[in-house]
N, CA, C and O atoms as CSV, one atom per row, in Angstrom:
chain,resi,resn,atom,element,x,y,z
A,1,UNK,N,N,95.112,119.810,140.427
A,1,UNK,CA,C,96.435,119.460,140.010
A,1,UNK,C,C,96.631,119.787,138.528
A,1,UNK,O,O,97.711,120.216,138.120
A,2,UNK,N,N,95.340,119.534,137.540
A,2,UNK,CA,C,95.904,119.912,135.996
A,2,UNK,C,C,96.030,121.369,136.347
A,2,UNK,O,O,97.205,121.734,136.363
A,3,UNK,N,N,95.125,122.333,136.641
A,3,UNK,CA,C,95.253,123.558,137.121
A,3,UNK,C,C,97.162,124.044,137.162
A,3,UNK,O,O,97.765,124.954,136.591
A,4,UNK,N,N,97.537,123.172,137.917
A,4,UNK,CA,C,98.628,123.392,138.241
A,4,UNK,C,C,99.563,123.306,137.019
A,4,UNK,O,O,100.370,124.171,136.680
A,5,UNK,N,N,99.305,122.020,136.357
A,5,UNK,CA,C,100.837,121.722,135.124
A,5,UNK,C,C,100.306,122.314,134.234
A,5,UNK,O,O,101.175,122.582,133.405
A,6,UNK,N,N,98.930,122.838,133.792
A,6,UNK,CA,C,98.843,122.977,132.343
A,6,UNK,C,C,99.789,124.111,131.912
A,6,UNK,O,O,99.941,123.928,130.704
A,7,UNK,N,N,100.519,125.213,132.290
A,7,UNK,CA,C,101.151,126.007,132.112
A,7,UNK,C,C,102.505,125.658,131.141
A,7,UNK,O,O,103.169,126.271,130.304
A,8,UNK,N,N,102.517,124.065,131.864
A,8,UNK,CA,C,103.796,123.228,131.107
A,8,UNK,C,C,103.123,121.890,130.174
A,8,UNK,O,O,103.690,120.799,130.216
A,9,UNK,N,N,102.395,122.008,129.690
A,9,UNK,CA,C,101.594,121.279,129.016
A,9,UNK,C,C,101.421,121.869,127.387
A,9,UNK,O,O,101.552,123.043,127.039
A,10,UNK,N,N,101.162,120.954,126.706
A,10,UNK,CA,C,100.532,121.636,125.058
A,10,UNK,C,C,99.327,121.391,124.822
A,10,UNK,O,O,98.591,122.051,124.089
A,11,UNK,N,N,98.928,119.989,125.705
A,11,UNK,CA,C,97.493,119.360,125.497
A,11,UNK,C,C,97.275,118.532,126.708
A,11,UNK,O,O,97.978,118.186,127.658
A,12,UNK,N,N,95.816,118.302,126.263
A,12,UNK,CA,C,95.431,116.973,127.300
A,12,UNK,C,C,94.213,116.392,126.629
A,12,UNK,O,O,93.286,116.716,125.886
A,13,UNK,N,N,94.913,114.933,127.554
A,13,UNK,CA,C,93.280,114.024,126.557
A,13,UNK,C,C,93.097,113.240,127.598
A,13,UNK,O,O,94.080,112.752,128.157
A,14,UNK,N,N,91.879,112.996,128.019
A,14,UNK,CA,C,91.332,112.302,129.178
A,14,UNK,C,C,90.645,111.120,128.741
A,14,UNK,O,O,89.829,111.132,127.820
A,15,UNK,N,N,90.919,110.261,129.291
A,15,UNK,CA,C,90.349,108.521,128.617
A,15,UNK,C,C,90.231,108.131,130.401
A,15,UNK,O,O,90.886,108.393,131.409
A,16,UNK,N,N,89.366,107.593,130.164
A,16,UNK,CA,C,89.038,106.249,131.463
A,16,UNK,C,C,87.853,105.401,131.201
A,16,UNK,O,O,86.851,105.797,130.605
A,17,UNK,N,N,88.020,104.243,131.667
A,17,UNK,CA,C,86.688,103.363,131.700
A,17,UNK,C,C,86.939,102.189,132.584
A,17,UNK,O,O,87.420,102.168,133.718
A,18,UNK,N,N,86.481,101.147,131.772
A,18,UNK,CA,C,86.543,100.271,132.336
A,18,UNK,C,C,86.374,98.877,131.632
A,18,UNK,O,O,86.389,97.879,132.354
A,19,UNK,N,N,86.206,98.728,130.211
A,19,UNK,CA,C,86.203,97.915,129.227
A,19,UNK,C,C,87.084,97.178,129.355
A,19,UNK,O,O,88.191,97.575,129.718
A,20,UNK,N,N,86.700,95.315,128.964
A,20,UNK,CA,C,87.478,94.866,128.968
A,20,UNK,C,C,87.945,94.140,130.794
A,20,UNK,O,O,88.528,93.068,130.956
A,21,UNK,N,N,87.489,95.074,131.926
A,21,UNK,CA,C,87.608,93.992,132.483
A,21,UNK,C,C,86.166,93.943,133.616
A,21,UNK,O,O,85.136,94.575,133.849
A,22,UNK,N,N,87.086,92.473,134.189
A,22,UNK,CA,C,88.224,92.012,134.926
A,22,UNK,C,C,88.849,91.427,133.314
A,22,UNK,O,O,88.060,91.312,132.376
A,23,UNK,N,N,89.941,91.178,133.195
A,23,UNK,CA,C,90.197,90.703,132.285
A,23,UNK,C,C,90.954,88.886,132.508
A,23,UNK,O,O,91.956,88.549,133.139
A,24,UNK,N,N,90.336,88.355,131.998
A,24,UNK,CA,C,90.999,86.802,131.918
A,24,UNK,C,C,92.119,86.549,131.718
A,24,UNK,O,O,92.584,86.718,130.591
A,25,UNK,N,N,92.877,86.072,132.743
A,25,UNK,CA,C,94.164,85.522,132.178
A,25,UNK,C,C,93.960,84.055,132.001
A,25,UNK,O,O,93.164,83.343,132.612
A,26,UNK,N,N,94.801,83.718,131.074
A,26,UNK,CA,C,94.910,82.607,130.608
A,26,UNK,C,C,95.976,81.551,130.391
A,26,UNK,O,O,96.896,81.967,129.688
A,27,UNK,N,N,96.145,79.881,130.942
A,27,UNK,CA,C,97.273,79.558,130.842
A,27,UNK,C,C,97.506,79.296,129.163
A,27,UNK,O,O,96.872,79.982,128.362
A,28,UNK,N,N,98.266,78.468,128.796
A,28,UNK,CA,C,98.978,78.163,127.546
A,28,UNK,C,C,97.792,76.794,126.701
A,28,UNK,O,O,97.793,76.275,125.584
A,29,UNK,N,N,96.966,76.652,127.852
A,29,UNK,CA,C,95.891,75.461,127.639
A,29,UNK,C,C,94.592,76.321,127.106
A,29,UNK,O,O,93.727,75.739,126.451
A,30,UNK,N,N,94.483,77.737,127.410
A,30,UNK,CA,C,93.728,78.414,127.015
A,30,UNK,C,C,92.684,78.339,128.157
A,30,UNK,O,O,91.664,78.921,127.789
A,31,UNK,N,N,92.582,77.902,129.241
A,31,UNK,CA,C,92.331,77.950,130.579
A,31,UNK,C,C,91.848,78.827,131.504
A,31,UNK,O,O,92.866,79.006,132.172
A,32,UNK,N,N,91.181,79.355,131.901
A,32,UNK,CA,C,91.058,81.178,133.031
A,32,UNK,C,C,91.560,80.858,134.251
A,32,UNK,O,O,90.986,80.097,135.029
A,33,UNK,N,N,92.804,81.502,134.508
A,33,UNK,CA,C,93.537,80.718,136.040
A,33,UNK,C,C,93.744,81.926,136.745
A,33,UNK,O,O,94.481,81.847,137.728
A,34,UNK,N,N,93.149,83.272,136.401
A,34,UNK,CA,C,92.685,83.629,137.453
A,34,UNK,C,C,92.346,85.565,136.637
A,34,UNK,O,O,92.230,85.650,135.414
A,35,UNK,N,N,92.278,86.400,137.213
A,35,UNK,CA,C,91.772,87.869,136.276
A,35,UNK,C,C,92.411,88.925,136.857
A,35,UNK,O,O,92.686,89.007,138.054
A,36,UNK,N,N,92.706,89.934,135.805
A,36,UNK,CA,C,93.615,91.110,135.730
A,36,UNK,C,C,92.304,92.058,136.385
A,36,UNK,O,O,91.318,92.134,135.653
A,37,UNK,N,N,92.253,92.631,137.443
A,37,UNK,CA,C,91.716,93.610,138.024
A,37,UNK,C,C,91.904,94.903,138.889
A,37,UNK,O,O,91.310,95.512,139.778
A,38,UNK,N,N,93.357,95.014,137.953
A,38,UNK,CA,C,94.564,96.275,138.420
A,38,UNK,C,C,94.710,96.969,136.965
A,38,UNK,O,O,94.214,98.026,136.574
A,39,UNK,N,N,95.334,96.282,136.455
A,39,UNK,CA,C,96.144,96.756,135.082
A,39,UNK,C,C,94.998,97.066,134.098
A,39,UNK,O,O,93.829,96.680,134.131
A,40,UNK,N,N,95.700,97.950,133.116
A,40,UNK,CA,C,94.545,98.068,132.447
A,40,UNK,C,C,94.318,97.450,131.111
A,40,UNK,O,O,95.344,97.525,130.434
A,41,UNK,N,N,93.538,96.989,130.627
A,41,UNK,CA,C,93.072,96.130,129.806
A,41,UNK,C,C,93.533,95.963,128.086
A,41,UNK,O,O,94.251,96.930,127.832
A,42,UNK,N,N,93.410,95.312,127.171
A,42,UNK,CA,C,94.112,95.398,125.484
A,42,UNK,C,C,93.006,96.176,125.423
A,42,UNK,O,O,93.315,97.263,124.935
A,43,UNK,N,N,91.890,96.113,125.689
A,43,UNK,CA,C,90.680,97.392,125.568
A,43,UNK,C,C,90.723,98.814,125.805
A,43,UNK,O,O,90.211,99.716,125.143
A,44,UNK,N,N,91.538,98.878,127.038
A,44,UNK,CA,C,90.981,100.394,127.667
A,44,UNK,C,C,92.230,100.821,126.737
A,44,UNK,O,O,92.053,101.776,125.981
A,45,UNK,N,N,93.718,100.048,126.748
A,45,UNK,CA,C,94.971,100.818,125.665
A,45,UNK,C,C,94.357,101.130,124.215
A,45,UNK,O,O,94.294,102.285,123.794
A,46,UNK,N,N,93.999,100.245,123.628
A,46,UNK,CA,C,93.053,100.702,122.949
A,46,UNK,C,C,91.864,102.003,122.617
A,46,UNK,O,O,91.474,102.557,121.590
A,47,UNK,N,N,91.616,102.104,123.778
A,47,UNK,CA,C,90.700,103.606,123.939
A,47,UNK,C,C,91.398,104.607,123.774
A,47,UNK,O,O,91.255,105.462,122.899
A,48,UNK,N,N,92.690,104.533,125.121
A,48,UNK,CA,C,93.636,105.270,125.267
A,48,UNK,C,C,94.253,105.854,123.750
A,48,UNK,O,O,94.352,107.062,123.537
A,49,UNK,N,N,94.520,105.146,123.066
A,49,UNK,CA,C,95.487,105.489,121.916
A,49,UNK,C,C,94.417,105.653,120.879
A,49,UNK,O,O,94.959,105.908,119.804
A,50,UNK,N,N,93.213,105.611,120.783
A,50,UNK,CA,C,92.071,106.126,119.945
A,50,UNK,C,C,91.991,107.625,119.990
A,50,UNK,O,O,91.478,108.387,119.170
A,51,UNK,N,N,92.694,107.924,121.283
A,51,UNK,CA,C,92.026,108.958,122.079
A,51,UNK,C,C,93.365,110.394,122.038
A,51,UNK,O,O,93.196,111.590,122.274
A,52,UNK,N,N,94.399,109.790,121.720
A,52,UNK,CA,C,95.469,109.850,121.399
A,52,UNK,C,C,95.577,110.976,120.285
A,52,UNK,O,O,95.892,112.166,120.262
A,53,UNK,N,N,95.029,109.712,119.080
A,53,UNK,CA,C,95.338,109.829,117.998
A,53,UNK,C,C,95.278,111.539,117.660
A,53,UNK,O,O,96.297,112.177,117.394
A,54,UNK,N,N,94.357,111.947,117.701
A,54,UNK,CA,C,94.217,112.863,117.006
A,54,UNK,C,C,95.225,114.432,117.301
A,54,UNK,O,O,95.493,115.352,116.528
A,55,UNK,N,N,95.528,114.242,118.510
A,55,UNK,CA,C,95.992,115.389,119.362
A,55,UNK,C,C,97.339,114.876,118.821
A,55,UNK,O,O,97.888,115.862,118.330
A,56,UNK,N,N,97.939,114.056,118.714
A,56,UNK,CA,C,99.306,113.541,118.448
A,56,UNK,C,C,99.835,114.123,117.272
A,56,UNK,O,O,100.938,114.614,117.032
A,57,UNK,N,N,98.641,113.937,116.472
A,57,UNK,CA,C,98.869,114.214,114.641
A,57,UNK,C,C,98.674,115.886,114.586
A,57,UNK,O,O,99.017,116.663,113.695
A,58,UNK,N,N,98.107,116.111,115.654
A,58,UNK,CA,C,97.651,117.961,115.519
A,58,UNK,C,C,99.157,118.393,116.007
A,58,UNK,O,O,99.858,119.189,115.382
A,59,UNK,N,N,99.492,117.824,117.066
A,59,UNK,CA,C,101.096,118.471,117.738
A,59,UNK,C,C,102.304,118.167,116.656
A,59,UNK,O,O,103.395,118.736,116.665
A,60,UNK,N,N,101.973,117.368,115.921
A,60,UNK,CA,C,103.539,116.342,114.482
A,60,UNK,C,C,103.327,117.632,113.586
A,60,UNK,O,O,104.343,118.228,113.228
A,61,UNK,N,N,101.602,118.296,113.042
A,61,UNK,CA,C,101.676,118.659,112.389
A,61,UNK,C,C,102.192,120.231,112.198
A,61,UNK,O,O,102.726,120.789,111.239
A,62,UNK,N,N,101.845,120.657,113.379
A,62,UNK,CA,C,102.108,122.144,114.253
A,62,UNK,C,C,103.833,122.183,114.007
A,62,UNK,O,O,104.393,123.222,113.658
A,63,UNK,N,N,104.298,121.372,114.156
A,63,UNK,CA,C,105.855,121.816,114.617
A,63,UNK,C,C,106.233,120.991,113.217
A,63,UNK,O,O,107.344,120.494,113.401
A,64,UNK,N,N,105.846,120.730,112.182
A,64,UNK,CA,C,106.286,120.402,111.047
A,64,UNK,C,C,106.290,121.511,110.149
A,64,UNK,O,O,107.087,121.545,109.212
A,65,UNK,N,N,105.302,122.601,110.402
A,65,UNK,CA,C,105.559,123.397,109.343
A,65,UNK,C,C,105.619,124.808,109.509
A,65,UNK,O,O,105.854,125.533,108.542
């Protein structure tokens, strides 16, 4: 499938893991009432946008000058 879009693409950045969970949810008591084991984690967004970074600032800088 990337095969397919990269033609319409400028970049790609591949992130996955698994950090962070299951992740705890928590009531307002500070409590564990039950765990996030779908969504992805303040960790893995975290990775994600680590992962980001750099390709973001290479594409701002490309079409800035």
């Amino acid at each position: 499938m990337l095969e397919m879009i990269r033609p319409f693409a400028d970049a790609f950045v591949a992130c996955s893991g698994q950090e962070g969970m299951p992740q705890p949810l928590v009531n307002s008591k500070g409590v564990i009432v039950d765990y996030n084991r779908y969504y992805p984690s303040p960790e893995m967004h975290q990775q994600a946008a680590e992962k980001l970074v750099p390709t973001c600032k290479a594409m701002l800088e490309s079409r800035s000058g």
